[in-house]
C-alpha positions in Angstrom: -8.6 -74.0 -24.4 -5.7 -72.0 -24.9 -5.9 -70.9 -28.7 -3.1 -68.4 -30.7 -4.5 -67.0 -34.1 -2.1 -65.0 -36.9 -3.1 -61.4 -38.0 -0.2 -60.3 -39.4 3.4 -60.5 -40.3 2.8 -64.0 -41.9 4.1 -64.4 -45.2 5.8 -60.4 -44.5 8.6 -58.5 -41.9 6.2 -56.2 -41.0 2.5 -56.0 -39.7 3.0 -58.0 -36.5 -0.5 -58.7 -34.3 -0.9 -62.1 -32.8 -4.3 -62.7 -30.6 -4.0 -64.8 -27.8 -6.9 -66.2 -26.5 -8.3 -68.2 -22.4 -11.5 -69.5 -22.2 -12.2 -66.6 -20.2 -10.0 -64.1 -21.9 -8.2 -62.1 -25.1 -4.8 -60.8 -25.5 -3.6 -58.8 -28.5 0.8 -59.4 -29.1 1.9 -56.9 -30.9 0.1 -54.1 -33.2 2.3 -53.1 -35.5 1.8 -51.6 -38.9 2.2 -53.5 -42.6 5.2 -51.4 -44.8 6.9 -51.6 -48.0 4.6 -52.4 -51.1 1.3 -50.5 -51.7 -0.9 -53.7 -51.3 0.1 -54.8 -47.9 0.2 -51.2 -46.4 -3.5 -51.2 -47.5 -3.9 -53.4 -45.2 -3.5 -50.6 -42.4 -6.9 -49.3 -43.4 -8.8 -53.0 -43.0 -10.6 -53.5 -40.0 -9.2 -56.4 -37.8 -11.2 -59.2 -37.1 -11.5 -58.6 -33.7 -14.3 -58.1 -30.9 -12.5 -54.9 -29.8 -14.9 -54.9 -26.6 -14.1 -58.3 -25.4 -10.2 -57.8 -26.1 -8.7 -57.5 -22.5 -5.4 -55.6 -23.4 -2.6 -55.2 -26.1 1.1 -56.4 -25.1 3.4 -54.9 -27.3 7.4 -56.1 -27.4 9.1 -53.5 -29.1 8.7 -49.8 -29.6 9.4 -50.4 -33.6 6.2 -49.2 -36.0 5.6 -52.8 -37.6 5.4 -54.1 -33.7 3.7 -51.1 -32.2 2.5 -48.4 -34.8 -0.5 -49.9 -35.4 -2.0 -48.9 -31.9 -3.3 -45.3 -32.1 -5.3 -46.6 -34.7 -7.0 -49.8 -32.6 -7.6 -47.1 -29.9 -9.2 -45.1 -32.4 -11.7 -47.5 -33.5 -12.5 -48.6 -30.3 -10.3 -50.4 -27.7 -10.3 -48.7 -24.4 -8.2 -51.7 -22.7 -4.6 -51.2 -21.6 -1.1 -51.6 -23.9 1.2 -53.5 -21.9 4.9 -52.7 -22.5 8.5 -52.8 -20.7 9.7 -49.4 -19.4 11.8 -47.9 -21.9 9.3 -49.5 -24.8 7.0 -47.0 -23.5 9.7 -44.8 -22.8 10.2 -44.7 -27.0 6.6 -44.9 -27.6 5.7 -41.9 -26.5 8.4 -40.1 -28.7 7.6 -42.6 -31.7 4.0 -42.9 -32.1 3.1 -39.1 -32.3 6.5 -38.6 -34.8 4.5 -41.6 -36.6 1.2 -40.0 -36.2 2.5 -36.6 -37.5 4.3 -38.4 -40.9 1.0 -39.6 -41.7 -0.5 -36.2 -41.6 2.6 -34.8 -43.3 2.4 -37.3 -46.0 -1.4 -37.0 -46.8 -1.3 -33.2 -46.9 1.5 -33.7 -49.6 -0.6 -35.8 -51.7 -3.0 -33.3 -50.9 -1.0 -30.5 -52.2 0.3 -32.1 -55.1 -2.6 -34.2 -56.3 -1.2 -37.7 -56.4 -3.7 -39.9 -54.6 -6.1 -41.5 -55.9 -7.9 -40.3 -52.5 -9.7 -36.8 -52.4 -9.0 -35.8 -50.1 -6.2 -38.1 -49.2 -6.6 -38.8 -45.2 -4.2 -39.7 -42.4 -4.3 -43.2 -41.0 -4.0 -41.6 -38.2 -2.7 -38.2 -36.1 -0.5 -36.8 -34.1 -2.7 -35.8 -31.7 -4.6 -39.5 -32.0 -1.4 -40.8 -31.0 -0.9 -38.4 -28.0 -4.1 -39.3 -26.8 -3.6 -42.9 -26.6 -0.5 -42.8 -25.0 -2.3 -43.0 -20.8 -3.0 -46.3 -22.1 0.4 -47.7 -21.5 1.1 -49.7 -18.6 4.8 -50.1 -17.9 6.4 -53.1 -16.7 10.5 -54.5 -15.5 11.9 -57.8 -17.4 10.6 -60.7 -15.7 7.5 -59.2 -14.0 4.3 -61.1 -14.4 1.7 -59.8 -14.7 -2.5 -60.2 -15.5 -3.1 -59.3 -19.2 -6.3 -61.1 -19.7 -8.4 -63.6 -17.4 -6.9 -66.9 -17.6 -3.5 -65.5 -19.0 -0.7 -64.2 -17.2 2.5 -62.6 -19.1 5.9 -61.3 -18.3 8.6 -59.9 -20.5 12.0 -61.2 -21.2 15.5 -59.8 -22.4 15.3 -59.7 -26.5 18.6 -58.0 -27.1 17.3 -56.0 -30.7 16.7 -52.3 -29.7 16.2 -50.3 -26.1 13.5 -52.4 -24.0 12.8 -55.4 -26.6 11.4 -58.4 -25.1 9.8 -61.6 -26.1 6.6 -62.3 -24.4 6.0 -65.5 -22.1 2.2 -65.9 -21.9 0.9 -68.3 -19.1 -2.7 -70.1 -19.3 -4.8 -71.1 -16.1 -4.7 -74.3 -18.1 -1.2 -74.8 -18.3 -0.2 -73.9 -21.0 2.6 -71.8 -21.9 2.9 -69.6 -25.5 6.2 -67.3 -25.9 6.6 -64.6 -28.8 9.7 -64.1 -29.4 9.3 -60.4 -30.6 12.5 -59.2 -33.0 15.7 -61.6 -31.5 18.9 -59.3 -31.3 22.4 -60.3 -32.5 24.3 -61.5 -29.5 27.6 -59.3 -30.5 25.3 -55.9 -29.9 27.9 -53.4 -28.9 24.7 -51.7 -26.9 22.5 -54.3 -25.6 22.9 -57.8 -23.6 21.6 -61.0 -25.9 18.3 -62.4 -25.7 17.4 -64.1 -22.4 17.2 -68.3 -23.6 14.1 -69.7 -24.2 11.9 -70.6 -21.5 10.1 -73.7 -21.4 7.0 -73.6 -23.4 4.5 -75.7 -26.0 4.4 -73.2 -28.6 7.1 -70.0 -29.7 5.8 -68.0 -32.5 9.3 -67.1 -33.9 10.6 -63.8 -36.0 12.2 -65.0 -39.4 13.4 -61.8 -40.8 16.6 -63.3 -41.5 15.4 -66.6 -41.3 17.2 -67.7 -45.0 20.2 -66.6 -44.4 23.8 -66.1 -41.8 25.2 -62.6 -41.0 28.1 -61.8 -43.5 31.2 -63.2 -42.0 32.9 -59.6 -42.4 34.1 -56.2 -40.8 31.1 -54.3 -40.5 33.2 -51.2 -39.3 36.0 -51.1 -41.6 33.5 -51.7 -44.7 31.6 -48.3 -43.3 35.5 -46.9 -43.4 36.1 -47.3 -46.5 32.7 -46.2 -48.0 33.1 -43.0 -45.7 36.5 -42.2 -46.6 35.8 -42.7 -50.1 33.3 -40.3 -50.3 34.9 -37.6 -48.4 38.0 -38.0 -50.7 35.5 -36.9 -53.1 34.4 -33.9 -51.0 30.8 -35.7 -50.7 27.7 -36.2 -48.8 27.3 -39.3 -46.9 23.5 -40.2 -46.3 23.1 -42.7 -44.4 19.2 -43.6 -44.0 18.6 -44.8 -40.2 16.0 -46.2 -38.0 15.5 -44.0 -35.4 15.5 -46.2 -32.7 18.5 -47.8 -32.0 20.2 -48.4 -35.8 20.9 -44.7 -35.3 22.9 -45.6 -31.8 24.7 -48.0 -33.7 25.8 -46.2 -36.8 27.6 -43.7 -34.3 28.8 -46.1 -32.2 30.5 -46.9 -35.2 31.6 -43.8 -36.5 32.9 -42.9 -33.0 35.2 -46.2 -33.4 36.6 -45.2 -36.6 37.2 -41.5 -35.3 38.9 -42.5 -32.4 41.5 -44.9 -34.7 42.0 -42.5 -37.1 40.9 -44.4 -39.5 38.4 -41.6 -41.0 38.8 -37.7 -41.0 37.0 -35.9 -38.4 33.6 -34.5 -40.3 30.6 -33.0 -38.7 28.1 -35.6 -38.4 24.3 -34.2 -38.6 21.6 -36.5 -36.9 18.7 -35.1 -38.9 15.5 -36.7 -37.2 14.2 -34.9 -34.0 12.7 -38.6 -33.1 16.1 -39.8 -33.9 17.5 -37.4 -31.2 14.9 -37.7 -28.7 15.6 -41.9 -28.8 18.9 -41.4 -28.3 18.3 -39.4 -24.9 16.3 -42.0 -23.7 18.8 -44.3 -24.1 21.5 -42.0 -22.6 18.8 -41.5 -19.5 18.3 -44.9 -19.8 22.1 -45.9 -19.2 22.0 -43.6 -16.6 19.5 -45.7 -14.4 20.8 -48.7 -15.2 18.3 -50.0 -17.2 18.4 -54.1 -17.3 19.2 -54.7 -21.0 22.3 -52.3 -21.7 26.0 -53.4 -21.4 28.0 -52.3 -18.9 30.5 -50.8 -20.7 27.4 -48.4 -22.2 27.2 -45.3 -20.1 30.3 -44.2 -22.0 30.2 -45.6 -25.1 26.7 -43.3 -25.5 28.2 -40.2 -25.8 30.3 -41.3 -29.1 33.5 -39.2 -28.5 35.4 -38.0 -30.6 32.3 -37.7 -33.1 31.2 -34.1 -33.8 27.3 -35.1 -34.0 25.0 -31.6 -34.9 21.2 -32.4 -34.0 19.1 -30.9 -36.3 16.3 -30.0 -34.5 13.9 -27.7 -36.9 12.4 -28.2 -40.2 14.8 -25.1 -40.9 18.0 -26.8 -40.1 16.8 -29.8 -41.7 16.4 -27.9 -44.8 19.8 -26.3 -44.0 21.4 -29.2 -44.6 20.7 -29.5 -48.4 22.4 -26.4 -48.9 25.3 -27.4 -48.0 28.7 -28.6 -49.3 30.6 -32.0 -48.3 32.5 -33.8 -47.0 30.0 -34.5 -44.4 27.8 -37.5 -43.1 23.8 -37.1 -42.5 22.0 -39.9 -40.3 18.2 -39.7 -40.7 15.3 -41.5 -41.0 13.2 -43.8 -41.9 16.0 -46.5 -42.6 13.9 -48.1 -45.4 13.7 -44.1 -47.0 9.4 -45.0 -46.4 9.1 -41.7 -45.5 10.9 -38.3 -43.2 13.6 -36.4 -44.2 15.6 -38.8 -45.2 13.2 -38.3 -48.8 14.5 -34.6 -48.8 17.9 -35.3 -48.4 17.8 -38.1 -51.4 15.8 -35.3 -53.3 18.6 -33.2 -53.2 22.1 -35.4 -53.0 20.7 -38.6 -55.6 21.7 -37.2 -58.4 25.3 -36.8 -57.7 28.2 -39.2 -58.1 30.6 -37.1 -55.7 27.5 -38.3 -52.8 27.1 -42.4 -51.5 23.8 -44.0 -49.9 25.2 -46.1 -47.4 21.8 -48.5 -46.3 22.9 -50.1 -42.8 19.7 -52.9 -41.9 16.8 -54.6 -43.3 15.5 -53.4 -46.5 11.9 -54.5 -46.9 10.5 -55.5 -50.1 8.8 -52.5 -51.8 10.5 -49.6 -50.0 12.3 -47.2 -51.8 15.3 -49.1 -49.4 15.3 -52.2 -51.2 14.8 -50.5 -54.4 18.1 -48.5 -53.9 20.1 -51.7 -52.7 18.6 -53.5 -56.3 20.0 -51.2 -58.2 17.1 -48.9 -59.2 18.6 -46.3 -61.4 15.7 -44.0 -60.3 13.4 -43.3 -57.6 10.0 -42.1 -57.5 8.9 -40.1 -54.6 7.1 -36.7 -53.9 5.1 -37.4 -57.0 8.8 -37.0 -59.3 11.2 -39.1 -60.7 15.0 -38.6 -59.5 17.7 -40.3 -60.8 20.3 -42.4 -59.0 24.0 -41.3 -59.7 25.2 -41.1 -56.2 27.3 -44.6 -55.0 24.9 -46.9 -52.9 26.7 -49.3 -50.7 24.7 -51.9 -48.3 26.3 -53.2 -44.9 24.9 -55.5 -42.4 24.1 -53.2 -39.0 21.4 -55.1 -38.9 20.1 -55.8 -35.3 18.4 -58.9 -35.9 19.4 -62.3 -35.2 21.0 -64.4 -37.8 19.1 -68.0 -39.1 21.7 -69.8 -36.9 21.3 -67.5 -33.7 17.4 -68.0 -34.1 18.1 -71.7 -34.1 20.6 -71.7 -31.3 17.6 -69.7 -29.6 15.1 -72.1 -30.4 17.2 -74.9 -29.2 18.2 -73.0 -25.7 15.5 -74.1 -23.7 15.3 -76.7 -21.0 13.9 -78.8 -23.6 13.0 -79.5 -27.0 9.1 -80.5 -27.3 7.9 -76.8 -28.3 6.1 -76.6 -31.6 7.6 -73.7 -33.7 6.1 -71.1 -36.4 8.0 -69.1 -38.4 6.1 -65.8 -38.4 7.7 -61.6 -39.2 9.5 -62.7 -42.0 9.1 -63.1 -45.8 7.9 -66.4 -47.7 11.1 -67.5 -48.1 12.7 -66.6 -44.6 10.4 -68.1 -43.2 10.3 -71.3 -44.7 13.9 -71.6 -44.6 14.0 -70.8 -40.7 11.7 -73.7 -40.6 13.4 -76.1 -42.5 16.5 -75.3 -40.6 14.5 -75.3 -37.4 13.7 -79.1 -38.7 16.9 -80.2 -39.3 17.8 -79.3 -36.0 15.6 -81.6 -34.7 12.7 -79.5 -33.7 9.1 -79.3 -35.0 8.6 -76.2 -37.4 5.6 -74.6 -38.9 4.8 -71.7 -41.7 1.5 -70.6 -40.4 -1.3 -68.8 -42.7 -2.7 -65.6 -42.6 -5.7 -66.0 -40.2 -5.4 -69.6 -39.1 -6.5 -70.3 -35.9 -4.1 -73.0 -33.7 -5.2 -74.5 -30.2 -2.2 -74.8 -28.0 
């Protein structure tokens, strides 16, 4: 019998794995890493309760770490199978795996050198050149091709509208039975990507919550990002804007470009400081190019941001560069929940001045130094120090997740209504909320637990 059991993301935004299982065969969804808070990234050293030899192959539906970053590190213990992906996820895997890999490294030789883990020595969950290894693995597929990914179950990919390639998953049993995972559900006013494709019909939909509890803001996401920009450049500021690299980035200058172009903020130089942030972005510009399935029309265009003045910064020396410099100017870089990069360096070195703003544009997971920021934390503690917050933190909704009423509406788009749903990728209470909205709707909602085992 067709069976789905939970792994991860229950209960949390991050950590997604869900196995998929035929009587004849094993599917792994997803194989992303746990962040944010110290007990559930320990989780990234547990060993999964899987039979790694009898797994068939991994589908993955995004190219973000808490959907895919977990992979180098299945490989390395053991699974030889293929990763199933769509074009351009594998496209941005191969640029953000090995960047992941390499942070890892990066970060376990600083505690190294400066003696705060409780580890000795303090080890890499994985490399860079773990990740690089893995990567012939992928097998890249289009939207809407099926394809075998275990005996007895049959997937394809369809249109998820969140960053460059995102799909849900529709997974197909010899029995019958049909499983979808919805992946991360996009906004449908993306000014990049095409909305989610509707639901297809299916008995269960294992459904992302990460803004299951609540609607987007009913605001002006572009002229809020004015005035915090313009602000701080009256101020002869720094603008840090902490970005994930993958598609936030695309957005944050899509929006500057629009405020440019009206005049409505002076023309800076804008530094994209993350080499994976500048290697995404020209797989999206080769990706609008080809016409890849998911973009907008209007996209070829809108990619090269005129008028904005964007600098890459390519080195660890123009990186460093930066911090030496005076405002007014605006630096992009990652991670967006400050977890880790350069973005740390940059905070290290602009916190602690009022003249300077944080301007946090998505999801800020509980326990990252993101979240911490947007609650008001009058200090930070990274690199082993303290550093205190006196620069303006502002927090707007770029977020390119789907609201609670667009997951509904998604839920509900289907040719009918008879699907059992569970909330999964989202916090306790996102979660339970999507589900009791899910309810009221008139469909049939469920909060799974960590580990439970459902038969479809």
């Amino acid at each position: 019998m067709a069976a789905v059991t939970f792994l991860g993301a229950v209960g949390s935004v991050t950590g997604s794995k869900f196995l998929l299982e035929s009587e004849t065969g094993s599917v792994l969804v997803d194989c992303g890493l746990y962040q944010g808070p110290k007990d559930l990234r320990k989780r990234n050293w547990d060993v999964l309760p899987l039979d790694l030899e009898s797994l068939d192959s991994v589908v993955v539906t995004h190219a973000h770490v808490d959907h895919i970053g977990y992979t180098p590190r299945l490989v390395g213990t053991g699974f030889s199978g293929p990763i199933h992906a769509t074009t351009n996820t594998v496209n941005l895997a191969r640029i953000i795996l090995p960047d992941s890999g390499h942070i890892h490294e990066e970060e376990a030789k600083f505690a190294n050198k400066r003696g705060y883990s409780k580890h000795h020595p303090a080890l890499p969950l994985y490399t860079e050149a773990d990740a690089r290894k893995m990567l012939p693995q992928f097998q890249n597929h289009e939207f809407g091709e099926p394809f075998e990914a275990a005996p007895g179950i049959q997937c394809s990919f369809r249109r998820a509208g969140h960053i460059l390639g995102s799909a849900s998953v529709l997974a197909e049993f010899d029995d019958g039975k049909r499983v979808v995972v919805s992946g991360d559900l996009g906004p449908g006013d993306h000014p990049l990507l095409l909305p989610a494709e509707p639901l297809p019909e299916c008995d269960v939909v294992l459904c992302e919550s990460t803004y299951g509890n609540r609607p987007r803001p009913d605001l002006d996401v572009t002229a809020r990002l004015g005035d915090y920009v313009e602000d701080t450049i009256s101020r002869g500021g720094v603008v840090l804007i902490p970005a994930f690299a993958v598609d936030r980035t695309e957005i944050v200058l899509w929006h500057l470009a629009q405020l440019q172009r009206s005049g409505r903020i002076p023309r800076v130089p804008v530094y994209l400081d993350s080499p994976m942030a500048s290697a995404a972005l020209a797989v999206y510009r080769e990706a609008a190019r080809s016409g890849a399935g998911d973009l907008r029309d209007s996209v070829s265009k809108e990619l090269m941001f005129e008028p904005l003045e964007v600098r890459e910064s390519r080195t660890v020396e123009d990186s460093k560069a930066l911090n030496r410099m005076r405002g007014p100017l605006i630096i992009i870089s990652a991670s967006g929940m400050a977890t880790g990069g350069r973005i740390l360096h940059h905070l290290a070195s602009r916190l602690g001045s009022s003249r300077n703003s944080v301007i946090l544009v998505g999801f800020q997971a509980p326990g990252t130094r993101g979240r911490a920021l947007a609650d008001g934390a009058q200090s930070l503690k990274f690199f082993g120090s303290y550093h205190p917050v006196r620069a303006s933190v502002h927090e707007i909704g770029l977020s390119a997740h789907a609201d609670q009423n667009e997951l509904v509406n998604w839920l509900q788009s289907g040719p009918t209504s008879d699907h059992t749903v569970f909330t999964v990728h989202g916090e306790e209470d996102a979660s339970a909320s999507l589900a009791a909205a899910a309810d009221a709707a008139g469909l049939f909602a469920v909060q799974p637990r960590m580990g439970e085992r459902i038969l479809v």
